[in-house]
Rosetta silent file (secondary structure, phi, psi, omega in degrees, C-alpha in Angstrom):
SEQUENCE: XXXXXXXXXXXXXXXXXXXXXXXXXXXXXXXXXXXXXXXXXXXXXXXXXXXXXXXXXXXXXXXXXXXXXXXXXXXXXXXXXXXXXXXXXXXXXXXXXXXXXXXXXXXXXXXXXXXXXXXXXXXXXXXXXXXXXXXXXXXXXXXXXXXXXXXXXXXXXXXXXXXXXXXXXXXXXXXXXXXXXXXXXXXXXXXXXXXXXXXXXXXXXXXXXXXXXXXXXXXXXXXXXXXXXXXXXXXXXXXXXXX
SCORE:     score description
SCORE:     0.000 S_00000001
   1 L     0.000  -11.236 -150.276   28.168   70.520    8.191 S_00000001
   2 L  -130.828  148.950  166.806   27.271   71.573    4.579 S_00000001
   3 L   -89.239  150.592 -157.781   25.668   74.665    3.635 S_00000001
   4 L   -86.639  106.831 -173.518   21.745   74.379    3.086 S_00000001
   5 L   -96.798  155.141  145.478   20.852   75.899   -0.857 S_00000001
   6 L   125.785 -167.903 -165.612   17.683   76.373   -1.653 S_00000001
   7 L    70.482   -7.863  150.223   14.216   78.735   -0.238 S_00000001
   8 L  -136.350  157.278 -159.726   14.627   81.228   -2.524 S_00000001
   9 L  -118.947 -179.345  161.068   13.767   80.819   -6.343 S_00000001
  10 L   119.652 -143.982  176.104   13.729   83.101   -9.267 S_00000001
  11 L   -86.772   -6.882  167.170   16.349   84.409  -11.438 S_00000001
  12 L   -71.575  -29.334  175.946   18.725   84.240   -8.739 S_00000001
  13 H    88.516  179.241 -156.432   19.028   80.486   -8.832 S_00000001
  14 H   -95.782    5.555 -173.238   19.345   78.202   -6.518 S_00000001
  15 H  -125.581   26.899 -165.753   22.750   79.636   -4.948 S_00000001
  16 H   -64.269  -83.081 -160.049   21.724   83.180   -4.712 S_00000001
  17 H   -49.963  -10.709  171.838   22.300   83.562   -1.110 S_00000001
  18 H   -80.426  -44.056  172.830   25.850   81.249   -1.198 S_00000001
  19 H   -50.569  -13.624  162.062   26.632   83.526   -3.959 S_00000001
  20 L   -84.687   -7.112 -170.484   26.686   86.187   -1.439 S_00000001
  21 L   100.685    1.180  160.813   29.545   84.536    0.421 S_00000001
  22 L   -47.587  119.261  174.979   27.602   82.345    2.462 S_00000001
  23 L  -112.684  162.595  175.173   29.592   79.661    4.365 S_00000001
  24 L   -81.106  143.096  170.950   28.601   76.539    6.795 S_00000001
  25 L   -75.524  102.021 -162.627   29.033   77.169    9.902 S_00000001
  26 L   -88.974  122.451  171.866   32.251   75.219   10.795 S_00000001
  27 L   -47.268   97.897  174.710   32.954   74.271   14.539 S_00000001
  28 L   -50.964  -29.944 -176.059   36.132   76.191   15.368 S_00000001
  29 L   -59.136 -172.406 -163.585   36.888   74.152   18.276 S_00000001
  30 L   -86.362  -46.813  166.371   39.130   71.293   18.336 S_00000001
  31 H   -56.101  -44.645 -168.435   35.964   68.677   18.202 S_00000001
  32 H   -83.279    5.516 -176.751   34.440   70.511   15.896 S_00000001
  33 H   -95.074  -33.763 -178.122   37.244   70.447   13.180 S_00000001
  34 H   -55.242  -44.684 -168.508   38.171   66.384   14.208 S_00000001
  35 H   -38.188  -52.147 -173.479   34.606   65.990   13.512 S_00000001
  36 H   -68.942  -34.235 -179.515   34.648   67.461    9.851 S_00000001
  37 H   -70.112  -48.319 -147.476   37.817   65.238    8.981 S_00000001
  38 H   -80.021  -21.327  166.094   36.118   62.017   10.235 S_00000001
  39 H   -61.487  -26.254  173.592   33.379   62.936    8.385 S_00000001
  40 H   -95.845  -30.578 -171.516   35.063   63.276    5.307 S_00000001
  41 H   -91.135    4.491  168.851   36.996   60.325    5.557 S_00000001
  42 H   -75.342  -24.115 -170.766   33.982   58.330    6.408 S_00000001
  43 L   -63.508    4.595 -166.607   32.436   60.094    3.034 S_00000001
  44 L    55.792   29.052  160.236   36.050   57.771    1.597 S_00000001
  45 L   -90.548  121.075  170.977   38.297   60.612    1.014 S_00000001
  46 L   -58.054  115.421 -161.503   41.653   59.560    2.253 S_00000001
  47 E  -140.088  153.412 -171.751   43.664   61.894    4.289 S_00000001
  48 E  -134.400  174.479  170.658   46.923   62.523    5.489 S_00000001
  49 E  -107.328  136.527 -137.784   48.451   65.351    7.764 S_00000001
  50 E  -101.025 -170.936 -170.538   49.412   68.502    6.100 S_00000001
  51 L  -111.714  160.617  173.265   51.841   71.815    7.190 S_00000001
  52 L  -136.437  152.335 -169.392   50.052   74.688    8.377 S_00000001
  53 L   -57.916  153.485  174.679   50.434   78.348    8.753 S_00000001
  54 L  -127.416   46.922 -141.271   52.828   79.851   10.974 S_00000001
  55 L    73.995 -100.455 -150.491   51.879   83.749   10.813 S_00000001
  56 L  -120.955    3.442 -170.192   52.584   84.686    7.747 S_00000001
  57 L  -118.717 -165.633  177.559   54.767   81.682    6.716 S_00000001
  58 L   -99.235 -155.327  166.213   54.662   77.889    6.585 S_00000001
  59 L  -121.103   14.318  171.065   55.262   75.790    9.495 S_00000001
  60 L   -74.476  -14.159 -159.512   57.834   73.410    7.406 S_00000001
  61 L    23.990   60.944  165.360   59.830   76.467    7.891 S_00000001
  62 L  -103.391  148.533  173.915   61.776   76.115    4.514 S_00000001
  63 L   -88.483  114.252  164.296   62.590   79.243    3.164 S_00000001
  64 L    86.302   57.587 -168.003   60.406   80.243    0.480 S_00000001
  65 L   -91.561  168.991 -132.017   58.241   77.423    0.199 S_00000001
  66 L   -88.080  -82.226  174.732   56.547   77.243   -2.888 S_00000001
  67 L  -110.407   77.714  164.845   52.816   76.419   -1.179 S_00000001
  68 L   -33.154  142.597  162.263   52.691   77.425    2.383 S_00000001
  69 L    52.012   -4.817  164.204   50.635   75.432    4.562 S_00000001
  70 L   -74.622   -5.235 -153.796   49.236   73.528    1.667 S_00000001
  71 L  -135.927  137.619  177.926   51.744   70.476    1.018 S_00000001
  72 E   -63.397  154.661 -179.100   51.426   67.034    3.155 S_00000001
  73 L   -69.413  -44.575 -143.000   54.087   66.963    6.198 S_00000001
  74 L   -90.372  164.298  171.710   55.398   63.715    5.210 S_00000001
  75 L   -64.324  -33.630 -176.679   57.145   62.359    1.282 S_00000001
  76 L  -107.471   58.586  168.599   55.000   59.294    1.988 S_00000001
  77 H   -60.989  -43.919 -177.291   51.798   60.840    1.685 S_00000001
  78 H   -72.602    2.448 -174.484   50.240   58.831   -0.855 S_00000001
  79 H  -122.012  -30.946  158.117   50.977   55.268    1.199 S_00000001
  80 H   -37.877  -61.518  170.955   49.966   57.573    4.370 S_00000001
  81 L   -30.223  137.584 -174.290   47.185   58.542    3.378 S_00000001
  82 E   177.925  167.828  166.414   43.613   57.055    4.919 S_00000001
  83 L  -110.758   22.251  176.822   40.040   56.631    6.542 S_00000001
  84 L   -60.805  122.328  158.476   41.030   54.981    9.400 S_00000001
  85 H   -84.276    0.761  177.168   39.182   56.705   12.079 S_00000001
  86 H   -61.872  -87.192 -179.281   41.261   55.651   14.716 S_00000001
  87 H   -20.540  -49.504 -166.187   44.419   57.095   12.932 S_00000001
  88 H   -55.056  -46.024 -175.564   42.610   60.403   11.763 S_00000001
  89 H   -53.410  -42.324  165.719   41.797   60.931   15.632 S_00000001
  90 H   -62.479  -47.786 -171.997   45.523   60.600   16.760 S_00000001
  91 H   -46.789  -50.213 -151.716   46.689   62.527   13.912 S_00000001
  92 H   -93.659   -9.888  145.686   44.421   65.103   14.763 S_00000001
  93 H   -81.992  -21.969 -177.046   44.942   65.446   18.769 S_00000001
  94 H   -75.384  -34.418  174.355   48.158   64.684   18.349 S_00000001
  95 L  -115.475   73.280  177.140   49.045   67.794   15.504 S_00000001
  96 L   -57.816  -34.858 -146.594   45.737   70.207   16.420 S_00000001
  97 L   -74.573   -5.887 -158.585   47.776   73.568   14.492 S_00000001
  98 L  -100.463  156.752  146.049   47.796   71.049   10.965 S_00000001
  99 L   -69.629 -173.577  161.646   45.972   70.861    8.131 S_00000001
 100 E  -133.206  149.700  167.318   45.107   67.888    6.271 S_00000001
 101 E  -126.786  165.494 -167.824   45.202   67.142    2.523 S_00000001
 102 E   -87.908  131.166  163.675   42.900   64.579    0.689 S_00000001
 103 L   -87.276  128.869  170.451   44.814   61.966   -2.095 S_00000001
 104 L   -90.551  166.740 -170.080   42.956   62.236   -5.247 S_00000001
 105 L    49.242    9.060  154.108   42.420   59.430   -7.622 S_00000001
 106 L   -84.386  -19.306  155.508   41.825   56.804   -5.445 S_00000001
 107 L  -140.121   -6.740 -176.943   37.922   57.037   -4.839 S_00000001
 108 E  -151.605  140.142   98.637   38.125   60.551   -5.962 S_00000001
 109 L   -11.652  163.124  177.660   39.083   63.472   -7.976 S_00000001
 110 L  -163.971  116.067 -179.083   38.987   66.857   -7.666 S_00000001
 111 E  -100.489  112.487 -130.894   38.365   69.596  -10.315 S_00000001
 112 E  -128.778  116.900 -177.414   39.658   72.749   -9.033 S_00000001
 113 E  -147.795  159.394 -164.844   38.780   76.044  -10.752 S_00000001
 114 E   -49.882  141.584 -171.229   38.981   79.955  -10.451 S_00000001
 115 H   -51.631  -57.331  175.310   36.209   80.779   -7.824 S_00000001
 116 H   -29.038  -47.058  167.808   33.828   83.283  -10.070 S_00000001
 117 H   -67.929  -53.177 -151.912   33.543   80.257  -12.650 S_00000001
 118 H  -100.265   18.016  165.080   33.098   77.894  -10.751 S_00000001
 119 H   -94.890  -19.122  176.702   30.106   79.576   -8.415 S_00000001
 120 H   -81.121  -32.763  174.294   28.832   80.501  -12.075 S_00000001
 121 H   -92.058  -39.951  161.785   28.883   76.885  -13.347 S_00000001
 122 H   -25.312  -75.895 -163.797   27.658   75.196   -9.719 S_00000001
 123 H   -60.697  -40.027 -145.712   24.382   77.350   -9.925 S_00000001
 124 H   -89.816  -72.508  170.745   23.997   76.521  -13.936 S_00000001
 125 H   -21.421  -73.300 -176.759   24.590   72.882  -13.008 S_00000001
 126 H   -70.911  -13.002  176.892   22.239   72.572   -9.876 S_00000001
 127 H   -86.446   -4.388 -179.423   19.714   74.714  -11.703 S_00000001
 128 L  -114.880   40.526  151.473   19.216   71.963  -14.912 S_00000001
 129 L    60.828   41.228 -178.889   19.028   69.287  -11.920 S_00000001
 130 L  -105.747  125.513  168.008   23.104   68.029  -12.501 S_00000001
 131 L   -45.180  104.055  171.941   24.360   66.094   -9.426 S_00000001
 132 L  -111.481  -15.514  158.520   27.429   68.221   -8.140 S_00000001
 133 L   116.076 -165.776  153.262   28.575   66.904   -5.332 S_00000001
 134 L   -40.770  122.741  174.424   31.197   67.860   -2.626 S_00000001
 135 E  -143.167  129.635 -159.054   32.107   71.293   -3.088 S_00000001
 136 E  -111.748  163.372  156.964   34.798   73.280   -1.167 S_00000001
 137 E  -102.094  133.168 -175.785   36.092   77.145   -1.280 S_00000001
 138 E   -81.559   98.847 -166.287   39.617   78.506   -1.009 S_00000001
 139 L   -87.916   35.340  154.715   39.736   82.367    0.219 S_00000001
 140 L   -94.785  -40.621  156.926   42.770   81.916   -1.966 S_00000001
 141 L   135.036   34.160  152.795   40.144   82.219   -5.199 S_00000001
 142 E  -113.696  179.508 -159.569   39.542   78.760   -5.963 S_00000001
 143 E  -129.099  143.700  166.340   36.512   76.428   -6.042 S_00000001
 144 E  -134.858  123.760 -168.579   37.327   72.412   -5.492 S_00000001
 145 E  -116.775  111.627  170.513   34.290   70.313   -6.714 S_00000001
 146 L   -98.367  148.366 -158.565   34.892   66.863   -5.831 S_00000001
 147 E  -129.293  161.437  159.141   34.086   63.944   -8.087 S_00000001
 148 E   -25.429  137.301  142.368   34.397   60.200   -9.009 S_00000001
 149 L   -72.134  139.795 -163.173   37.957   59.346  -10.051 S_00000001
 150 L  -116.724   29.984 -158.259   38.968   58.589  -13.565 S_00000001
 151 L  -122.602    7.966 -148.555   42.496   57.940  -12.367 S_00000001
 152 L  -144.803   19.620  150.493   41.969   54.284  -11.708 S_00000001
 153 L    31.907 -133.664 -145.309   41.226   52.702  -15.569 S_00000001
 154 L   138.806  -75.692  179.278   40.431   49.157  -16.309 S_00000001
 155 L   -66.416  101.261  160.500   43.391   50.322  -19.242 S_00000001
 156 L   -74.434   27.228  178.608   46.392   51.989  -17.543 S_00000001
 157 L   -89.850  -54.501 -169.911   47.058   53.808  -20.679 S_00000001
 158 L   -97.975   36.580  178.892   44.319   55.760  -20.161 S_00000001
 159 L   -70.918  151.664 -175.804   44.743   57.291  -16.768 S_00000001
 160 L  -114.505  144.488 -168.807   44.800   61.159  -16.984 S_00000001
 161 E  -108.663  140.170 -175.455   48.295   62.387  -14.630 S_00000001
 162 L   -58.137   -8.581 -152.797   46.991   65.659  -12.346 S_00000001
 163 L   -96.558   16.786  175.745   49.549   67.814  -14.763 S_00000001
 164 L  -109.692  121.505 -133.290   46.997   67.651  -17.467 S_00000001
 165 L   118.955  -33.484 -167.352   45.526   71.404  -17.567 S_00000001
 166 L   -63.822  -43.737 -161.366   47.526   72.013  -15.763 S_00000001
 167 L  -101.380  142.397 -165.899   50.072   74.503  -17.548 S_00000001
 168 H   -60.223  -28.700  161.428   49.683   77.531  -19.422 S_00000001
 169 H   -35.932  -26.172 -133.386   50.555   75.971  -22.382 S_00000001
 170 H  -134.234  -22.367 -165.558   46.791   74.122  -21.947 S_00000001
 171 H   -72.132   -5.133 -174.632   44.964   77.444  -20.814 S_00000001
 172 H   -80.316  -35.435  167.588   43.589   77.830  -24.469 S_00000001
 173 H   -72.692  -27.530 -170.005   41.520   74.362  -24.038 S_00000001
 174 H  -123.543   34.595 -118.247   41.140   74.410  -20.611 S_00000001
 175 L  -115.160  116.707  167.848   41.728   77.876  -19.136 S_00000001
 176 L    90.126   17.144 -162.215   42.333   77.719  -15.508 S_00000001
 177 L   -83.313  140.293  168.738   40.938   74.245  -14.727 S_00000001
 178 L   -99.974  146.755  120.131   43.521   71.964  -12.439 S_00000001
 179 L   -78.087  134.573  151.677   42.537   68.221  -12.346 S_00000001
 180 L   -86.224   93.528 -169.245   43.376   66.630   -9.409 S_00000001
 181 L  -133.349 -121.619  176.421   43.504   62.989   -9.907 S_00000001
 182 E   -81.730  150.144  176.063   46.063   60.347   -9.330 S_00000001
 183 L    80.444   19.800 -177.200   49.499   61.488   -7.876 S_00000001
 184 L  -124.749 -163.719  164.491   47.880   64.769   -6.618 S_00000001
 185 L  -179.293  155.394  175.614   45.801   66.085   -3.467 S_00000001
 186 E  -124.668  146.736  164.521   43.768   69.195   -2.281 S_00000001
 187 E   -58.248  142.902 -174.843   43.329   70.540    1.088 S_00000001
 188 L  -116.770  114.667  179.720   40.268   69.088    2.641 S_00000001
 189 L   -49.600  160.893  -16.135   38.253   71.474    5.255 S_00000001
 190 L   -83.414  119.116  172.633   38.394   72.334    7.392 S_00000001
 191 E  -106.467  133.562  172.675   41.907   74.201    6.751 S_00000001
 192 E  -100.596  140.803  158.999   43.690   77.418    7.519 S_00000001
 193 L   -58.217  168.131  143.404   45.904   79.827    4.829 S_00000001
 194 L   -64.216  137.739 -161.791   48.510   82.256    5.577 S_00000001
 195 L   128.821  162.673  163.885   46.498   85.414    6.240 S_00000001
 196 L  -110.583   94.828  173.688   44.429   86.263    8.768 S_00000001
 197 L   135.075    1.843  177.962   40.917   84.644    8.632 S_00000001
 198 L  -103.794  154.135 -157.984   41.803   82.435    5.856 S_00000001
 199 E  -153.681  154.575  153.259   40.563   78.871    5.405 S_00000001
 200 E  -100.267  147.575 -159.090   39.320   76.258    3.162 S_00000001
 201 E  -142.043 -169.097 -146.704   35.650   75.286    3.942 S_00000001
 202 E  -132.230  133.732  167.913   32.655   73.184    2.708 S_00000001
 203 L  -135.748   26.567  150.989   29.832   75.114    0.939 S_00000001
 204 L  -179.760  124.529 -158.351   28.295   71.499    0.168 S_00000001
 205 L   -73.064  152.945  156.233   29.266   69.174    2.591 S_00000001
 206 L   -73.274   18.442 -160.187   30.725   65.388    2.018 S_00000001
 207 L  -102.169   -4.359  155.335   27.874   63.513    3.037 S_00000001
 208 L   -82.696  143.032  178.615   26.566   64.334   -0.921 S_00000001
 209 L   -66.328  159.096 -159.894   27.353   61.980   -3.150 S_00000001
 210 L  -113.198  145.686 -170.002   30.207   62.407   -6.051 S_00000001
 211 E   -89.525  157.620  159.054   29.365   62.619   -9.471 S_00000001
 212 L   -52.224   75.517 -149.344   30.804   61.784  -12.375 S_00000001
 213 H   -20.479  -48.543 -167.280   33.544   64.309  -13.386 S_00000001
 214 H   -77.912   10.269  160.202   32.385   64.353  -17.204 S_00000001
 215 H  -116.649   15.410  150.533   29.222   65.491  -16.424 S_00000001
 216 L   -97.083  -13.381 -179.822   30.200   68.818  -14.886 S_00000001
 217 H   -45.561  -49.604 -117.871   32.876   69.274  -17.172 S_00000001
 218 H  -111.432  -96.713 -171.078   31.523   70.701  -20.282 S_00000001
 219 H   -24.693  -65.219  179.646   30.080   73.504  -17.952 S_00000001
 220 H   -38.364  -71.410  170.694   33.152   74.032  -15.571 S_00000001
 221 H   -28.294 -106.122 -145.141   35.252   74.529  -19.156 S_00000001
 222 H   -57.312  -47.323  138.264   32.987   77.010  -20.773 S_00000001
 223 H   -14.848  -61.622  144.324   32.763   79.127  -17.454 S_00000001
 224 H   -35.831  -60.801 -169.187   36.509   79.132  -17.258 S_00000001
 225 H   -76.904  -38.905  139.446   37.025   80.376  -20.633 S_00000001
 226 H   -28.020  -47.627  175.313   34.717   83.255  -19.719 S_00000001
 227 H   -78.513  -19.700  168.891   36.065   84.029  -17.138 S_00000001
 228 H   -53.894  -50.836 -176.201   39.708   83.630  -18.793 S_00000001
 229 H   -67.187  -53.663 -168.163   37.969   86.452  -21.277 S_00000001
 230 H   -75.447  -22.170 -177.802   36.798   89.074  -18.812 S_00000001
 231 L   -95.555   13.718  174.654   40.487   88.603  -16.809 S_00000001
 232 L   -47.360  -25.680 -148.606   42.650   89.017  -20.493 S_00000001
 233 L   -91.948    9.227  161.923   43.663   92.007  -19.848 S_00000001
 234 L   -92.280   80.650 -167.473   45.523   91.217  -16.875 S_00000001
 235 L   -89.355   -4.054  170.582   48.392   89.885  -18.654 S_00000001
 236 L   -48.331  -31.789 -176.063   50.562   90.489  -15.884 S_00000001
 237 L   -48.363  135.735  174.261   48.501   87.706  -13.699 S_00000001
 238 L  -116.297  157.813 -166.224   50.768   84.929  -12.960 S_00000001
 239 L   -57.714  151.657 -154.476   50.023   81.149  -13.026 S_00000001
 240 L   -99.928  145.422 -163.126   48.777   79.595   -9.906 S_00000001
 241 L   -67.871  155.614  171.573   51.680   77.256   -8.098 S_00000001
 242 L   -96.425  160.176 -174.601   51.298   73.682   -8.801 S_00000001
 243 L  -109.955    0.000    0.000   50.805   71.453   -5.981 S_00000001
């Protein structure tokens, strides 16, 4: 279900050929997409069912929503949410056209950064041997690397809220990094965009195990903030919707 890295070496790294745009090959069919959810929610990401495109729109059919196809159907996503595989299977003969989205900070996180960085920090990671986990792609232009959750304390003082990072105000420390932690969620593959051909997919599958956030972090950051430097000069670029 996961794309395979490795077999070729050098200075290319260990993600040359994913770095070409290599994806897994994901079962279009109806089995093969139930498959990929049960799989992730056996991996203990929780899932609920999400809106999906509707040509060029959403299928909540509010006018002008904010994140087409991207936003759980129901308000009571986060009590909704699950691994039941029973449940996943109705949801998912019962709604084939939806997505699904994942709730973060209950076994997991999700650190969600512009794609170029964060295919530039993945290979720098896997090439000094750093565990990275789940890792998904957006043909929107983001990367979602999923991780442990930090959202869940011993101290509830020190839970981090998904908005931190979030905001431009934040882009000088952090520049373009999202957390996803408690009170958030990301789409979980397989998922379609608005667009034609677009989806989010698995370019390392869940069946790897999830790392600690704080030890890709460091990495993620300084990759962002490159890449924040080679895009200044678009100052026109506008901030990516919050979720």
């Amino acid at each position: 279900m996961s794309a395979e890295f490795g077999g070729r070496s050098g200075l290319q790294g260990k993600l040359s050929s994913w770095l070409r745009g290599r994806r897994p090959k994901e079962a279009a069919s109806d089995g093969g997409r139930e498959d990929l959810l049960l799989a992730a929610a056996g991996a203990g990401l929780p899932l609920a069912p999400a809106a999906h495109p509707a040509g060029y729109r959403c299928s909540c059919e509010r006018v002008g929503c904010p994140t087409p196809a991207r936003h759980p159907v129901s308000f009571a996503w986060q009590t909704q949410s699950t691994t039941d595989r029973a449940q996943i299977e109705r949801w998912a003969r019962h709604q084939p056209e939806a997505n699904f989205i994942t709730a973060t900070g209950m076994v997991h996180d999700v650190l969600d950064v512009p794609l170029e960085a964060g295919r530039e920090a993945v290979e720098r990671l896997l090439d000094a041997g750093v565990e990275v986990g789940p890792v998904a792609e957006s043909d929107d232009g983001r990367m979602l690397l999923f991780t442990l959750t930090r959202g869940t304390p011993e101290d509830e003082d020190e839970w981090w809220p998904c908005e931190l990072d979030c905001h431009p105000e934040t882009m000088d420390e952090h520049p373009g990094l999202r957390w996803h932690c408690r009170g958030s969620y990301v789409l979980v593959p397989p998922a379609r965009l608005p667009g034609e051909g677009r989806t989010v997919h698995w370019v390392r599958g869940p069946e790897h195990p999830l790392p600690d956030p704080l030890t890709l972090l460091e990495t993620l950051t300084d990759a962002c903030s490159r890449h924040a430097g080679a895009e200044s000069e678009h100052e026109g670029a506008s901030w990516p919707l919050r979720r």
